[in-house]
KEKEBA-822858 format. One line per 5 residues: their letters; for each residue x, y, z of C-alpha. Coordinates in steps of 0.5 Angstrom, whole numbers, plus 500, padded with zeros to 3 digits. Layout:
N
A) X,Y,Z; ...
***
This chain:
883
XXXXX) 768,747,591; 764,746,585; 756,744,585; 753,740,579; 747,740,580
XXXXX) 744,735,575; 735,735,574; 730,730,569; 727,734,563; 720,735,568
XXXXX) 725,740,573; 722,735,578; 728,731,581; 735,733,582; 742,730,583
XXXXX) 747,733,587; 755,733,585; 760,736,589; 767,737,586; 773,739,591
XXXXX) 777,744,588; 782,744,593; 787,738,590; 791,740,585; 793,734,581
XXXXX) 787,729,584; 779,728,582; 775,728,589; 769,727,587; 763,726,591
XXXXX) 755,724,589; 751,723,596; 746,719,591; 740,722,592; 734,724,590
XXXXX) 732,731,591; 726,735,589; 726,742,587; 723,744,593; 729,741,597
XXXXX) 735,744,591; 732,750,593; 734,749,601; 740,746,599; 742,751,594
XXXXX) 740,757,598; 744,755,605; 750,753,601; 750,761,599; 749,763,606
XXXXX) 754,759,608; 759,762,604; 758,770,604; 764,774,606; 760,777,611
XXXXX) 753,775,614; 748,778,613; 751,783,606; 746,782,601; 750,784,596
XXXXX) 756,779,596; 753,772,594; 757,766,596; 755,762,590; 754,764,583
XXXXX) 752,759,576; 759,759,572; 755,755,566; 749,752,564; 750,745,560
XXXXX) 746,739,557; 751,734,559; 759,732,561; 763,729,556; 769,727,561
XXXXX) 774,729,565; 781,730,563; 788,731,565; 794,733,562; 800,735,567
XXXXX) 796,740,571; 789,739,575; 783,736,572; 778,740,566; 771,738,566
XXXXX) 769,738,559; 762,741,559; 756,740,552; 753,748,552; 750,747,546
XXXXX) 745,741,542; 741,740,537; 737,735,535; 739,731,529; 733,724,530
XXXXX) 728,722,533; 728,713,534; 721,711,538; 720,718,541; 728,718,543
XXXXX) 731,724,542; 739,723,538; 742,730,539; 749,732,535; 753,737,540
XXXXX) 754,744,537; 759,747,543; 762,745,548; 766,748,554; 772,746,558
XXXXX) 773,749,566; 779,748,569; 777,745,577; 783,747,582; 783,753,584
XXXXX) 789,758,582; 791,758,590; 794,751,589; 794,750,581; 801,748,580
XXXXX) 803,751,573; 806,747,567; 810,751,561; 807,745,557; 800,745,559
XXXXX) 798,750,554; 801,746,549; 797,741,551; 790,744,551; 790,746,544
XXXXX) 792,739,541; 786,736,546; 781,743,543; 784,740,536; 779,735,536
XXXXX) 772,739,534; 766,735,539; 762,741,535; 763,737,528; 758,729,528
XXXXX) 759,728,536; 753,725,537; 749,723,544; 742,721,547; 739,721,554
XXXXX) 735,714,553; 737,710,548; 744,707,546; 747,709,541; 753,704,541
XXXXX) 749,699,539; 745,697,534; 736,698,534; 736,690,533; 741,689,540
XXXXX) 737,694,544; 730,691,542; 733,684,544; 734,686,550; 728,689,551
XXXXX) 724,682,549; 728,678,555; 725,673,559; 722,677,565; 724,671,569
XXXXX) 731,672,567; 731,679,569; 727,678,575; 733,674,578; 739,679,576
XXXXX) 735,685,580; 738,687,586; 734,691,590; 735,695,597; 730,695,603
XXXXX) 731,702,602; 730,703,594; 724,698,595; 719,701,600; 713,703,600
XXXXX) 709,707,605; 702,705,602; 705,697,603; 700,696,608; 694,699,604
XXXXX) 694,694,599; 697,698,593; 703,694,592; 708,694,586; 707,686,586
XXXXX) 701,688,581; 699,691,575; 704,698,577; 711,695,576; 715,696,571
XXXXX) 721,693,569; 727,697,567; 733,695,563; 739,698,562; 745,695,558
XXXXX) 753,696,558; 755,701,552; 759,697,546; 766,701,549; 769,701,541
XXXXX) 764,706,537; 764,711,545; 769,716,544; 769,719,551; 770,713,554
XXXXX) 777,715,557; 774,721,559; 769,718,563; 774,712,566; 776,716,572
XXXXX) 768,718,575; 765,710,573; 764,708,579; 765,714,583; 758,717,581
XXXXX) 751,714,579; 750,712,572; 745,717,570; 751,722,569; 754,718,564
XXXXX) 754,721,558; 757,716,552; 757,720,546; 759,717,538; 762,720,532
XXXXX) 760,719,525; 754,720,522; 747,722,524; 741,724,519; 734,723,519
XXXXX) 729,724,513; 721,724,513; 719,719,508; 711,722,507; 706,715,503
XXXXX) 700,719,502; 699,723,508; 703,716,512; 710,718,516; 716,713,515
XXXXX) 721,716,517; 728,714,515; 734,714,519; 742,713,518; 747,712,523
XXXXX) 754,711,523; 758,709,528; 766,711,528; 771,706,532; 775,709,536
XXXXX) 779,703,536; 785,704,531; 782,711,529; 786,717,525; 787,720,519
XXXXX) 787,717,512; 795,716,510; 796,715,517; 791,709,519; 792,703,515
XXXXX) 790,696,516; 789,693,523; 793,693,529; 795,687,533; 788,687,536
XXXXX) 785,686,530; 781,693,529; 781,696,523; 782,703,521; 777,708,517
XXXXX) 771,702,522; 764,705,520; 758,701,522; 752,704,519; 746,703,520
XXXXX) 739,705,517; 733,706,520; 725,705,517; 720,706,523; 712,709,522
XXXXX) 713,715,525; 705,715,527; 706,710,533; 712,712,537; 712,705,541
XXXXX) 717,700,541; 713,695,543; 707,698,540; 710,700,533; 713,697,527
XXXXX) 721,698,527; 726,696,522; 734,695,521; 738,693,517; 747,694,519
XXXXX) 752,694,515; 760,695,515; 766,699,513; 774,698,515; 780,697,512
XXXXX) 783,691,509; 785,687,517; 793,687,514; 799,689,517; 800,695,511
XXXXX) 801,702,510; 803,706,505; 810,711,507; 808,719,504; 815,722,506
XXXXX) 815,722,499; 810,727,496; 806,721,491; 799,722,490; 799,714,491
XXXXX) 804,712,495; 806,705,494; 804,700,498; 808,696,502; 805,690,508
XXXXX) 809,690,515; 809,683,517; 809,677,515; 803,672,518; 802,667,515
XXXXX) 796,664,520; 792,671,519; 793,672,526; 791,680,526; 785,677,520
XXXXX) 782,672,526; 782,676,531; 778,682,526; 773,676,525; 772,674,531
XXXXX) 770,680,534; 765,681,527; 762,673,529; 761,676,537; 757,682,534
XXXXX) 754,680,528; 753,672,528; 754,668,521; 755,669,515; 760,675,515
XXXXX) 761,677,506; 766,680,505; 766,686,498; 773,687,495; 772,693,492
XXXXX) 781,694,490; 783,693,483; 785,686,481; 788,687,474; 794,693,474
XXXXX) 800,694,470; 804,694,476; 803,692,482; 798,696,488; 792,694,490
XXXXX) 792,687,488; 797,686,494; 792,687,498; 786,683,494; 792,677,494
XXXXX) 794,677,501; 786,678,504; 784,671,499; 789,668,502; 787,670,509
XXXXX) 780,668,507; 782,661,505; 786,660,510; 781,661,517; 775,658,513
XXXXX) 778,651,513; 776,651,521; 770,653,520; 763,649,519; 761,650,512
XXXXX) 755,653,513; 758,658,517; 764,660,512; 766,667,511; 764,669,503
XXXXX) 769,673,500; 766,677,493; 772,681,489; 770,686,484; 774,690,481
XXXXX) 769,696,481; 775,701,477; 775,697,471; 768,696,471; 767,704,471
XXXXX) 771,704,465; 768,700,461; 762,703,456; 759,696,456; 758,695,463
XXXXX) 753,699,467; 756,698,475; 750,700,479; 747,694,475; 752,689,477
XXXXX) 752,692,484; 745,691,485; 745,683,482; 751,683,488; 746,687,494
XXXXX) 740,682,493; 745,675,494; 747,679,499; 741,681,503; 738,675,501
XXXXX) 743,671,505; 743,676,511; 736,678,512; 734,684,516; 732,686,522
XXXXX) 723,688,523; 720,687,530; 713,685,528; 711,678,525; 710,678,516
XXXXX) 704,681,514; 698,677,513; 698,680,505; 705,677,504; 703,671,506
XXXXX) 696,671,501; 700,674,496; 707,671,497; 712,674,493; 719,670,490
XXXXX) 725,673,493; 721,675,499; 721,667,500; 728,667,499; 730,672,504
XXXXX) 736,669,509; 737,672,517; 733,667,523; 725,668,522; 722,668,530
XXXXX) 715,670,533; 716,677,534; 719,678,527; 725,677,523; 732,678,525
XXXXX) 739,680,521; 745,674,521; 751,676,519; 753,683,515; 756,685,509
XXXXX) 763,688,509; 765,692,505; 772,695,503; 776,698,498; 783,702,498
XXXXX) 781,708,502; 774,706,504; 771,712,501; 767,714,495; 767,706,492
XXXXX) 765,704,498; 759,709,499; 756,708,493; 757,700,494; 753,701,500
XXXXX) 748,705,497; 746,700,492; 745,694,498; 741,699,503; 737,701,498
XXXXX) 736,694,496; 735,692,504; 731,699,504; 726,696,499; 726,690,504
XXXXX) 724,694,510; 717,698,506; 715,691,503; 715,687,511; 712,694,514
XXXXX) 706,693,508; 708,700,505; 710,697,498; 707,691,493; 714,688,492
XXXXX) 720,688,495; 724,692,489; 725,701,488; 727,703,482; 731,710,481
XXXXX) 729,716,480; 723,715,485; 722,720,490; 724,714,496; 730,714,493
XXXXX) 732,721,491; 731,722,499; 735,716,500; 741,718,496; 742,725,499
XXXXX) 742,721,506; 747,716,503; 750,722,500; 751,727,506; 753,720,510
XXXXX) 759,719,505; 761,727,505; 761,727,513; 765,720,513; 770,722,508
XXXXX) 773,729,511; 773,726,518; 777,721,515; 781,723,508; 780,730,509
XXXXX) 775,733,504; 768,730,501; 766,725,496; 770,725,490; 765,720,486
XXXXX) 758,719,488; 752,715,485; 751,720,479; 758,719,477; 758,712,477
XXXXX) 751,712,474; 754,717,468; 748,723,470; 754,727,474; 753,735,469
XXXXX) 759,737,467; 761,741,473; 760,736,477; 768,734,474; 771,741,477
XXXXX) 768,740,484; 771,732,483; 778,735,481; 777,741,487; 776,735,492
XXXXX) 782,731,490; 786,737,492; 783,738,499; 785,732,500; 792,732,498
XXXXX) 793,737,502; 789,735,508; 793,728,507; 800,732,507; 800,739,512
XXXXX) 794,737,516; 793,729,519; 799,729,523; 797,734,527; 790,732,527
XXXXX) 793,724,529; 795,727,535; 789,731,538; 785,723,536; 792,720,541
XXXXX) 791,725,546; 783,725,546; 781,717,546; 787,717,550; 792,712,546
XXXXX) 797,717,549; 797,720,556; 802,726,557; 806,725,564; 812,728,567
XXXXX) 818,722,566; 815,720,559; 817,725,551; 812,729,549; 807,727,544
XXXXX) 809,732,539; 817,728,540; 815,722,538; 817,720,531; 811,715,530
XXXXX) 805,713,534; 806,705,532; 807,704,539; 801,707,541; 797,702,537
XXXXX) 800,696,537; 801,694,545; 805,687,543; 811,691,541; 811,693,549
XXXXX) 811,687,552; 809,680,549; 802,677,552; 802,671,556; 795,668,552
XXXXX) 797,666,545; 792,665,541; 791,658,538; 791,657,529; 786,653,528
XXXXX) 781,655,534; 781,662,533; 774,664,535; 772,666,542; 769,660,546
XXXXX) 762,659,545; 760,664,538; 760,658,534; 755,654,538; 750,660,538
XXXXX) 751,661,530; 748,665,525; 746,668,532; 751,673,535; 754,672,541
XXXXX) 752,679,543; 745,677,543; 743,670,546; 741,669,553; 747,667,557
XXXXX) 750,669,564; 756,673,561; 750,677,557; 746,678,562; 752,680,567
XXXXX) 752,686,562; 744,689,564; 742,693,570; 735,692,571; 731,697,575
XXXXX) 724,697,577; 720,702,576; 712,705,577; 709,706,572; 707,713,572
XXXXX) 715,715,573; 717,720,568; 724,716,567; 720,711,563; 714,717,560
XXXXX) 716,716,553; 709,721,552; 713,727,556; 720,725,554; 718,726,546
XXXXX) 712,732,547; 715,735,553; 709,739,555; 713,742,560; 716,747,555
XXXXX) 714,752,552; 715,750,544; 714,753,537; 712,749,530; 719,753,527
XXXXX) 723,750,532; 720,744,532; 724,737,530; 719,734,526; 717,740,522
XXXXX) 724,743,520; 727,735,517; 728,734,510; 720,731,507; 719,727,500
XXXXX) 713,731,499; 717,738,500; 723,737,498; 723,731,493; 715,731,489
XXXXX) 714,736,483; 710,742,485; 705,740,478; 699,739,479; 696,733,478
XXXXX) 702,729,479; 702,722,482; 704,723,490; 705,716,491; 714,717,493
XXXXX) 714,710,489; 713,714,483; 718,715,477; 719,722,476; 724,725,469
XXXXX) 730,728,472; 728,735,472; 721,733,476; 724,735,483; 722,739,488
XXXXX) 729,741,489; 731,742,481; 727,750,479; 729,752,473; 730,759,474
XXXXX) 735,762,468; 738,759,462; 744,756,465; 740,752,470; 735,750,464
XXXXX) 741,748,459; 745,744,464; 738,740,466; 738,739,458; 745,737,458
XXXXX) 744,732,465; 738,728,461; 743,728,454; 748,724,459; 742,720,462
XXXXX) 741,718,456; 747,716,453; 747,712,459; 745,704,458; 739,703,464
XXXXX) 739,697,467; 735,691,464; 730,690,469; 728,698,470; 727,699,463
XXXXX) 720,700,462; 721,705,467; 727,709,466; 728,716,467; 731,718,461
XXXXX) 728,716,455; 731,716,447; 728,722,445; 730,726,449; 737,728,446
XXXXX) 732,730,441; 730,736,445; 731,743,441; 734,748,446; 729,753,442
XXXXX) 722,749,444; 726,748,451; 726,755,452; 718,756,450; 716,752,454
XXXXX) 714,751,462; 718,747,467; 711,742,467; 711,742,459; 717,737,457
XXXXX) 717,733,451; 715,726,453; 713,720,449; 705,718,448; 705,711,447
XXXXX) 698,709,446; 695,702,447; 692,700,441; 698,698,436; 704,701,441
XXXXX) 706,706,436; 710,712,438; 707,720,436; 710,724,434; 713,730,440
XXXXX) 707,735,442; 709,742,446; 701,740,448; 701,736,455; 697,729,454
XXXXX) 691,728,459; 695,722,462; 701,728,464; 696,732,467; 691,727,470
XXXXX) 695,721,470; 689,717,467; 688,717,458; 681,719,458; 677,715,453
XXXXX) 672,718,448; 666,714,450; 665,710,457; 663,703,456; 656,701,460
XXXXX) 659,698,465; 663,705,468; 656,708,467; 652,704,471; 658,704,477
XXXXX) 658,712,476; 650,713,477; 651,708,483; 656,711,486; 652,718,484
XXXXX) 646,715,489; 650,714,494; 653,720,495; 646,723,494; 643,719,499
XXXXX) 649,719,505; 645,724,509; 638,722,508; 634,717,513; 628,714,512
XXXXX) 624,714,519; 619,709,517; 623,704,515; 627,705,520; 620,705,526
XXXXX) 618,698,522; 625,694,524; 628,697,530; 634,693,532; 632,693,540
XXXXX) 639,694,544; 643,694,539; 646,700,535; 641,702,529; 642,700,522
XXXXX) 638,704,517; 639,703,509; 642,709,505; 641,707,498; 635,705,494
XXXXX) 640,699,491; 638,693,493; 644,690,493; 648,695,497; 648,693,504
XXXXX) 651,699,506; 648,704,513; 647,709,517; 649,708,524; 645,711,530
XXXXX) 650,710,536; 646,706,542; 643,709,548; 647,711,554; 647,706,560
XXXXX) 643,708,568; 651,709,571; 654,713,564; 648,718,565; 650,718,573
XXXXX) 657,719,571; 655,726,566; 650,728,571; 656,727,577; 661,732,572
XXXXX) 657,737,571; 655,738,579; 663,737,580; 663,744,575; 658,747,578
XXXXX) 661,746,585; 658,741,588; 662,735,590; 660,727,590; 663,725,597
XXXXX) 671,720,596; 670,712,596; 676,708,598; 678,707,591; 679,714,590
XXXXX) 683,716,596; 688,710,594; 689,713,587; 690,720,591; 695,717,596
XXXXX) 698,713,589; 700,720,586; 703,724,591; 707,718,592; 710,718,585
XXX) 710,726,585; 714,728,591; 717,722,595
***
């Protein structure tokens, strides 16, 4: 047999798996669903070695020995021998949301559970194995201990804000897991001491090993199941003055209808899409960890393929394969069911951005932006006008192109309507100063407005040919909208509006940029081939080599490498399962009938043309489905309760880990990328604040180093330069007129700080000539007048006064006006009009003075005898230690 034996962090409970070895082709699994502490672990593990020495009594020869230490189980799978069990050695921690740790698997290791005694070989089996070891867990699988990455931040606090009558009537408990010794004595949980528990089914389309887990579900207890996601997970430290935010990205892969560029295209007769990636972007102030306590914000966005049957045939070698559609459907049936999943999860309105050429001299992607027009047109009829789907079409190449158009410009125009209409997701109520100083768009925002804050309805969906490198700068331009939304509704900023060029942004684009890369070589192969910097015509001229050397990795990705990698995703989400009387995966001529079922048998619901939603998602609109108060909702909750002093529920051990001995370097918190380290210029008297537009080269990240470096930043700003700012930062653009004026001469002698710049001064607006000679408003952030005026001087000496006066207390006058019983006031300044005070805390009450003098007798030995109270507490923490 093979002993899993499965703790807490605290290594204070244990829970025992006994898996039977001796079964060559069946799992026997038994969990005796029991809690166990060290102490009894250590008995069991220690009779079961006893028990299983070859000779009793001989020391030397241990019946039972640790083959692998692991921090979780991703599944167990079979191909056509026995049973593997796949096993996580190796984690590192990528996030942290509300004191819940996201980590990514750096290894994992596959045991084979019979025994060689029974193994009953197969010549296939090896072949099998590689294929399955194809798909690297190693690279962007992620998972978390307590919190559900399958769904998105807003869904999870939804949950957690249900009703507590609601979840009081689903809770089923045994006698045997609600006794209590201490009942009699008054300690009950019926008072202060419950909590409840909620735990919510995961969303099975972005789970990758749901498969590898279906054949232990319901054989052993939920704490062993580990739901992992594969995607992106990226985590940066937003510092505003000394104040923590941290923001987070997370994108979720579908496993549904999942594989390789070429091979994957449009939907499948379920209606989920290929390339499907949910991302999500996470703002949270990081000094208080708290779900309840803490301000958290969200906001969700989706990418996937053009819901059509179509594909493009690369048989012939073509860079661009042409596009060909499959079937004909004339009622957009594949497009509905798409649809409708997105109503049940997202609610109303779902706003589709079209990204595929429109004018072509032949025929390519304008197939698709036709048909999806008219499977757009064709479904909206149904629906309620309110809730129609809105279709926005951009032909963003040909914008690109043009020398007259700026396309961030344009897709910034196009993210404010969209996160206007949508909304966003915050867990705390407007602050009090937006509602002093209202602010225009923050009037006009969308979503649904409740009493504990503000709810995302609808989503952006966007798509392009690929889904790639258009897609991802498209979503970079509405989350930096959305992410200037989230700072407004958290109090961080004045207006709900980030210009480039700031630090906030620099770090938000290398987040959207690693999240693009990571999500283009799971998919085409290689990394982002255009990314923001290309479309805002900055990129250097290196950066055309490396676009060039990444259109070839994916071209040969695309033709040598994605059939192979298509079947090692087959194999390992279990679209195909390998058995003795089926082809082998590696003799099937395409995987078309793996994907789609109805070619295997025709359904027997067929789904109406006109009612095409599920039932009930349009009476809870622009709510989702997924997110009301209903019985089908709630059969998807178990709840559990708690002692409140139970480490299960300890955010304060599951995030500070007291237990462990910790260092600062490997701390998470310390190592993340930092606005302030990475992104703020090291000058001194620069303004801190991340809001702040710096010049191209002001960067934590750029260093000046040689000559090369030094041209190219020159050459960076004369590209930024030619380019045309958009018209509402132009009083902010980074790149100003004068510097394609720079000579490489004065570059060269100058310092990194000393960049030409333009001093306007306030009293005509005309423009001084360029000085290697920094400015006062450079160095200090201020211009230095040559006199102050009288009013300054009369607020500086007050100030003076204060200052000088802070320590001093005038003790007559303090004896003549004593404030009995209350906290003593004193003036401090000689003004008479500063009321401004020195405080004396009051005196210590008769019973605070007992309590002291108790303390110090109890270090000196001297104990005071126990009440009642004491001994209840006493009784109350041994129950929750050991029993």
């Amino acid at each position: 047999r093979y002993f899993l034996v499965g703790s807490n962090p605290a290594e204070t409970k244990y829970r025992v798996l006994k898996i039977d070895r001796t079964e060559p082709k069946d799992l026997v699994i038994i969990d005796d669903k029991h809690v166990y502490t060290q102490q009894e672990v250590r008995e069991l593990l220690g009779r079961l070695d006893l028990g299983n020495r070859t000779k009793m009594g001989q020391k030397g020869s241990s019946g039972l020995s640790r083959a692998v230490s692991a921090f979780g189980i991703v599944g167990f799978v079979r191909f056509l021998e026995g049973y593997y069990i796949v096993l996580i050695t190796k984690r590192r921690k990528m996030a942290d949301i509300g004191g819940h740790a996201i980590y990514k698997i750096e290894d994992t290791n596959m045991i084979y559970i019979p025994n060689d005694s029974v193994r009953v070989s197969h010549p296939d089996e090896a072949r099998y194995l590689r294929i399955f070891q194809n798909v690297d867990l190693s690279s962007n699988f992620y998972f978390s201990y307590s919190y559900d990455l399958s769904h998105s931040l807003q869904y999870n606090l939804t949950v957690l804000r249900m009703p507590l009558e609601t979840l009081k009537t689903e809770t089923t408990q045994t006698r045997q897991e609600s006794f209590d010794i201490f009942e009699d004595e008054g300690l009950s949980t019926q008072g202060g001491s419950g909590v409840f528990g909620i735990c919510s089914k995961p969303y099975e389309k972005y789970v990758w090993n749901a498969k590898l887990l279906e054949a232990v579900r319901s054989a052993v207890h939920r704490d062993w199941l580990l739901y992992i996601i594969h995607g992106f997970c990226g985590q940066s430290k937003l510092l505003i003055y000394g104040r923590p935010i941290y923001v987070t990205l997370i994108a979720r892969r579908s496993s549904k209808f999942a594989g390789t560029r070429f091979l994957k295209r449009g939907a499948n007769c379920e209606g989920d899409v290929a390339n499907e990636v949910e991302t999500e972007q996470i703002l949270y102030d990081a000094s208080v960890m708290s779900f309840s306590a803490g301000s958290y914000s969200s906001y969700v966005q989706v990418r996937g393929s053009v819901p059509l049957y179509w594909s493009q045939d690369i048989s012939t070698m073509m860079p661009k394969p042409p596009i060909t559609l499959d079937q004909a459907d004339p009622y957009a049936h594949v497009a509905a069911l798409h649809f409708d999943q997105m109503l049940q999860r997202f609610g109303s309105p779902i706003i589709i951005l079209n990204l595929v050429k429109e004018r072509e001299k032949r025929k390519h992607e304008r197939i698709l932006s036709e048909e999806l027009v008219a499977a757009v047109t064709y479904l909206n009829q149904f629906l309620p006008p309110e809730h129609a789907i809105i279709y926005i079409p951009w032909d963003m190449a040909k914008y690109t192109k043009s020398k007259l158009c700026n396309v961030l410009d344009r897709l910034n125009v196009i993210a404010e309507s969209v996160v206007k209409k949508t909304g966003f997701f915050v867990n705390r109520p407007d602050s009090y100063c937006s509602i002093l100083r209202p602010d225009e768009k923050w009037n006009e925002l969308g979503g649904c407005v409740v009493s504990t804050g503000r709810l995302q309805t609808g989503v952006l969906r966007t798509n392009c040919v690929d889904c790639l490198d258009r897609t991802n700068t498209a979503q970079f331009m509405v989350g930096k909208c959305a992410l200037a939304y989230q700072l407004y509704s958290l109090g961080l900023i004045d207006k709900p509006n980030l210009q480039f060029d700031t630090d906030a942004v620099r770090l938000f684009e290398e987040l959207y940029e690693d999240h693009g890369d990571t999500l283009s070589l799971q998919y085409g192969g290689s990394q982002l081939v255009h990314r923001v910097k290309t479309y805002r015509k900055i990129a250097p001229w290196t950066q055309h080599s490396k676009d060039i050397m990444q259109t070839l990795s994916r071209y040969y990705s695309n033709a040598f490498s994605d059939a192979d990698r298509q079947d090692s995703i087959n194999l390992f989400l279990g679209v195909f399962k390998p058995a003795e009387a089926k082809p082998h995966l590696w003799e099937l001529p395409t995987d078309f009938y793996l994907h789609h079922k109805n070619t295997l048998g025709l359904s027997q619901a067929r789904q109406s043309y006109t009612y095409w939603w599920t039932t009930g998602v349009l009476k809870h609109l622009p709510l989702p489905f997924d997110e009301v108060t209903c019985a089908e909702n709630r059969r998807k909750l178990t709840v559990k309760k708690f002692h409140k002093y139970e480490e299960e529920i300890d955010i304060h051990n599951e995030f500070f880990r007291p237990y462990e001995l910790s260092s600062f370097d490997e701390t998470f918190c310390l190592a993340m990328t930092n606005s302030t380290r990475d992104f703020m210029p090291k000058n001194v008297g620069i303004d801190p604040s991340p809001f702040t537009v710096r010049k191209p080269d002001e960067t934590g990240k750029s260093v000046l180093g040689n000559k090369n470096n030094r041209e190219e930043t020159v050459l960076q700003r004369k590209t930024a330069a030619s380019a045309p700012p958009p018209p509402s930062e132009e009083a902010v653009s980074s790149s100003s007129e004068d510097d394609s004026g720079t000579d490489k001469e004065d570059e060269g002698a100058v310092s990194q700080r000393s960049t030409p710049v333009k001093v306007t001064d306030t009293g005509d607006n005309t423009k001084i000539t360029e000085n290697v000679v920094q400015s006062t408003k450079d160095v200090y952030g201020v211009n230095l007048s040559d006199i102050p005026s009288e009013d300054d001087l009369a607020i500086y000496a007050r100030f003076v006064q204060l200052g000088q006066s802070q320590h001093k207390q005038d003790k007559q006058f303090c004896s003549k006006h004593p404030l009995d019983k209350v906290i003593n006031l004193i003036p401090i300044s000689s003004f008479s009009q500063d009321n401004i005070y020195e405080v004396q805390p009051p005196r210590a009450d008769r019973k605070s003075i007992e309590i002291f003098h108790a303390h110090i007798q109890a270090g000196r030995g001297n104990m005071q005898p126990l009440g009642k109270d004491d001994f209840l507490m006493y009784r109350e923490y041994i129950r929750n230690r050991y029993m």
